[in-house]
MDTraj code that builds the backbone (N, CA, C; nanometers):
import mdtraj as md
import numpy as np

residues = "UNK UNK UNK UNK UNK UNK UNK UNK UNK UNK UNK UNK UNK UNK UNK UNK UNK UNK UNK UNK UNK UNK UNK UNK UNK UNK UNK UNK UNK UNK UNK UNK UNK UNK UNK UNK UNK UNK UNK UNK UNK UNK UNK UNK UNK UNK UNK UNK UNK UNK UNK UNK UNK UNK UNK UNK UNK UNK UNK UNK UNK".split()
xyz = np.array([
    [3.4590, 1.5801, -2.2916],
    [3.4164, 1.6459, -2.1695],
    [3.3742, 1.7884, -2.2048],
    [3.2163, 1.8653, -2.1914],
    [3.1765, 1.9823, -2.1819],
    [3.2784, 2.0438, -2.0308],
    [3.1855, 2.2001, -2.1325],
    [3.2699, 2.2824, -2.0303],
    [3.1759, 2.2377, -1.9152],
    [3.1221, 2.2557, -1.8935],
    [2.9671, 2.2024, -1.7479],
    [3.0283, 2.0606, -1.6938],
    [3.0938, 1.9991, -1.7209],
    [3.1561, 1.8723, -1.6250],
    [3.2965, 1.8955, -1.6284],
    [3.3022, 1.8889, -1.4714],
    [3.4416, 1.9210, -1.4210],
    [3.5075, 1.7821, -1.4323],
    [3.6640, 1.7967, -1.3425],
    [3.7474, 1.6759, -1.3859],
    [3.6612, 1.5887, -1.2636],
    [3.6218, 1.6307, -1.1679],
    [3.6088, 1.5591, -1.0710],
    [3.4908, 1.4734, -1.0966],
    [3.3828, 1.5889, -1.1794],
    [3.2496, 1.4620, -1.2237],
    [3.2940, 1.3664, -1.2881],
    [3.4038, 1.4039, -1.4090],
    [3.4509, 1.3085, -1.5247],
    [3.4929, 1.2087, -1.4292],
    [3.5742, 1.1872, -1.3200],
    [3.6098, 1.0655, -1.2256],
    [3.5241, 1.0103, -1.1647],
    [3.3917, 1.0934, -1.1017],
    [3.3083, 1.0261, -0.9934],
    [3.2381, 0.9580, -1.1587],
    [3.2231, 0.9821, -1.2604],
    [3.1279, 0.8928, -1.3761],
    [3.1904, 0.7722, -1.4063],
    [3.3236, 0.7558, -1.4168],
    [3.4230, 0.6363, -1.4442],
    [3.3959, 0.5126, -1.3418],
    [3.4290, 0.6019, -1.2239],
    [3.3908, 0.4656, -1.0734],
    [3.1942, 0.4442, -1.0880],
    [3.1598, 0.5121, -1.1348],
    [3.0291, 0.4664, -1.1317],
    [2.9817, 0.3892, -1.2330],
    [3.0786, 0.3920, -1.2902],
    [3.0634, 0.2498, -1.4349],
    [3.1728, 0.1736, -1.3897],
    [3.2500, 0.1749, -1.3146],
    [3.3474, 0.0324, -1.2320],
    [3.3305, -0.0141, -1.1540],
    [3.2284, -0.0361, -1.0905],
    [3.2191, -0.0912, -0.9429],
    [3.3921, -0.1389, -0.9071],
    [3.4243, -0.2119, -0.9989],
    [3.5298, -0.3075, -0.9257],
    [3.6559, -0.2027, -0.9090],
    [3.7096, -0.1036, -0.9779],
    [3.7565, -0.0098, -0.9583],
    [3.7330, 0.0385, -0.7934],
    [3.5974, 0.0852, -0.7883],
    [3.5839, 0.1439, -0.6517],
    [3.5962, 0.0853, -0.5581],
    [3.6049, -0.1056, -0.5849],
    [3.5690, -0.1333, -0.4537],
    [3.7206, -0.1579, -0.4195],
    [3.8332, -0.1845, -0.5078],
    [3.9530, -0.1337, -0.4722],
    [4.0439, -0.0426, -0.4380],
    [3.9985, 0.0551, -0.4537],
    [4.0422, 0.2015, -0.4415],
    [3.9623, 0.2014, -0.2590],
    [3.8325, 0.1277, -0.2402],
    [3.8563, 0.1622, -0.0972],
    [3.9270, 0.0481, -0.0146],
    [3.9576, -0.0557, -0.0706],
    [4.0406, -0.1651, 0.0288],
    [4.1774, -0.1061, 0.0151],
    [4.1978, -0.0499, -0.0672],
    [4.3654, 0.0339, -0.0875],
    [4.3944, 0.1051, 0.0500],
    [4.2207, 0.2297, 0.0414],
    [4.2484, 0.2966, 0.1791],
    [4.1957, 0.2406, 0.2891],
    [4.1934, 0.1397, 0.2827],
    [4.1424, 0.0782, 0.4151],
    [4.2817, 0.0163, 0.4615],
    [4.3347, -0.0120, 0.3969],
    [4.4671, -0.0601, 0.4231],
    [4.5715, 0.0618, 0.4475],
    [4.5390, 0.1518, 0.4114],
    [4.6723, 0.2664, 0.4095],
    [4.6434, 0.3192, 0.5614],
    [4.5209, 0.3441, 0.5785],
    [4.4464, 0.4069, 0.7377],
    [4.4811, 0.2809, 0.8063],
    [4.4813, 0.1685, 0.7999],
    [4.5458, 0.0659, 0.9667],
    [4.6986, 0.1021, 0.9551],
    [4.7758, 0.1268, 0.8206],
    [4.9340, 0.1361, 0.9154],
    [4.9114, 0.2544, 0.9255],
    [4.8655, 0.3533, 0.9339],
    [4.8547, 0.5063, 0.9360],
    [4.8665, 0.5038, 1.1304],
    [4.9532, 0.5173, 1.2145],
    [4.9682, 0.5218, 1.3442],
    [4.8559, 0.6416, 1.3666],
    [4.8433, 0.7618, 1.3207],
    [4.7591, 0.8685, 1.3238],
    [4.6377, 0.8645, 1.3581],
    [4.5848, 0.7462, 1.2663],
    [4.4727, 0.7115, 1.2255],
    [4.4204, 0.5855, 1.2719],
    [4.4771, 0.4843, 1.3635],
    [4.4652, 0.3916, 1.3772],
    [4.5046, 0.3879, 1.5562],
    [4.4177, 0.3811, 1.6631],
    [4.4264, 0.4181, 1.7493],
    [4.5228, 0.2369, 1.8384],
    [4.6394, 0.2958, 1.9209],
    [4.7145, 0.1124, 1.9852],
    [4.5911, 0.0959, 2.0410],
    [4.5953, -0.0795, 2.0277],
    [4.4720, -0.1468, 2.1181],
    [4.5162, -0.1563, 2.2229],
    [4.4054, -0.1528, 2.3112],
    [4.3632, -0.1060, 2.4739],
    [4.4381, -0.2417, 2.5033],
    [4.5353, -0.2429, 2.6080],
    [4.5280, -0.3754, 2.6885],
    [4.4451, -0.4831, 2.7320],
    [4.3324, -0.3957, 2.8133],
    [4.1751, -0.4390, 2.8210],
    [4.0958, -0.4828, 2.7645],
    [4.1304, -0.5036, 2.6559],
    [4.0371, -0.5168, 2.5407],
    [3.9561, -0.6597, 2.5367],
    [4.0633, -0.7420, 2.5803],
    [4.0125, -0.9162, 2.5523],
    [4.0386, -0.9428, 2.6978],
    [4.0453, -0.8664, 2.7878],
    [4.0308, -0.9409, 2.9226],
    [3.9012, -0.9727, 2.9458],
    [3.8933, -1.0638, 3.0538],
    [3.7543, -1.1248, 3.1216],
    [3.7554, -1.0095, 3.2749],
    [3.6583, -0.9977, 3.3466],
    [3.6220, -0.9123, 3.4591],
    [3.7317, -0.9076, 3.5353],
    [3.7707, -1.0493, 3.5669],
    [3.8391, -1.0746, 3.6828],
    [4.0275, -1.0507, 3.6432],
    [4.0556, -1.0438, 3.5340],
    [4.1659, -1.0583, 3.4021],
    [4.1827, -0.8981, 3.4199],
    [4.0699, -0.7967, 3.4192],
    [4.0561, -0.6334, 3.3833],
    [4.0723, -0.5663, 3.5210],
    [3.9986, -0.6758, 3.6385],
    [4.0597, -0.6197, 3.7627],
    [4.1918, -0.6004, 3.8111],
    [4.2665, -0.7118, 3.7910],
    [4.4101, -0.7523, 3.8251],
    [4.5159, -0.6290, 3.7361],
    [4.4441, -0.5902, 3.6128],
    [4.5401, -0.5314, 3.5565],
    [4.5505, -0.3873, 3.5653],
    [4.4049, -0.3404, 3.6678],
    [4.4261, -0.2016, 3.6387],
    [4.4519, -0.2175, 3.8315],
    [4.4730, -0.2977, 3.8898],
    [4.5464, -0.3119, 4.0267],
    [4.6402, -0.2780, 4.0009],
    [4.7549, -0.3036, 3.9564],
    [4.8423, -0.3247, 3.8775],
    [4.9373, -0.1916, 3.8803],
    [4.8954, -0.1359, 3.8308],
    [4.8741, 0.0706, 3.7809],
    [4.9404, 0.1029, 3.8963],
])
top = md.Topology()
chain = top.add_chain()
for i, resn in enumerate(residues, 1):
    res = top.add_residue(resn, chain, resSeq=i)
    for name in ("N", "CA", "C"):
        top.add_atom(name, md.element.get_by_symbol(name[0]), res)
traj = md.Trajectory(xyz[None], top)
């Protein structure tokens, strides 16, 4: 490694000769962000109701 490439190029050059590396490193964080409560917003009640299913429930309230 020259002085002119930092550590961070030396890493972004590695994943760019691994594809398969990278494409795990993002299913890793794709997985860490759904249990992440922070980051992962509760699903809406509403979500899979039908019209008449979405009326009743916000009656409801």
């Amino acid at each position: 490694m020259d002085k002119k490439t930092t550590k961070n190029e030396e890493i972004l050059k590695q994943q760019q000769q691994s594809p398969e590396a990278t494409k795990a490193a993002e299913q890793a964080a794709e997985a860490d962000i759904e249990k992440d409560l922070d980051l992962t917003p509760p699903p809406d009640p509403g979500d899979d109701l039908d019209e008449g299913e979405l009326a009743r429930l916000e009656g409801e309230d």
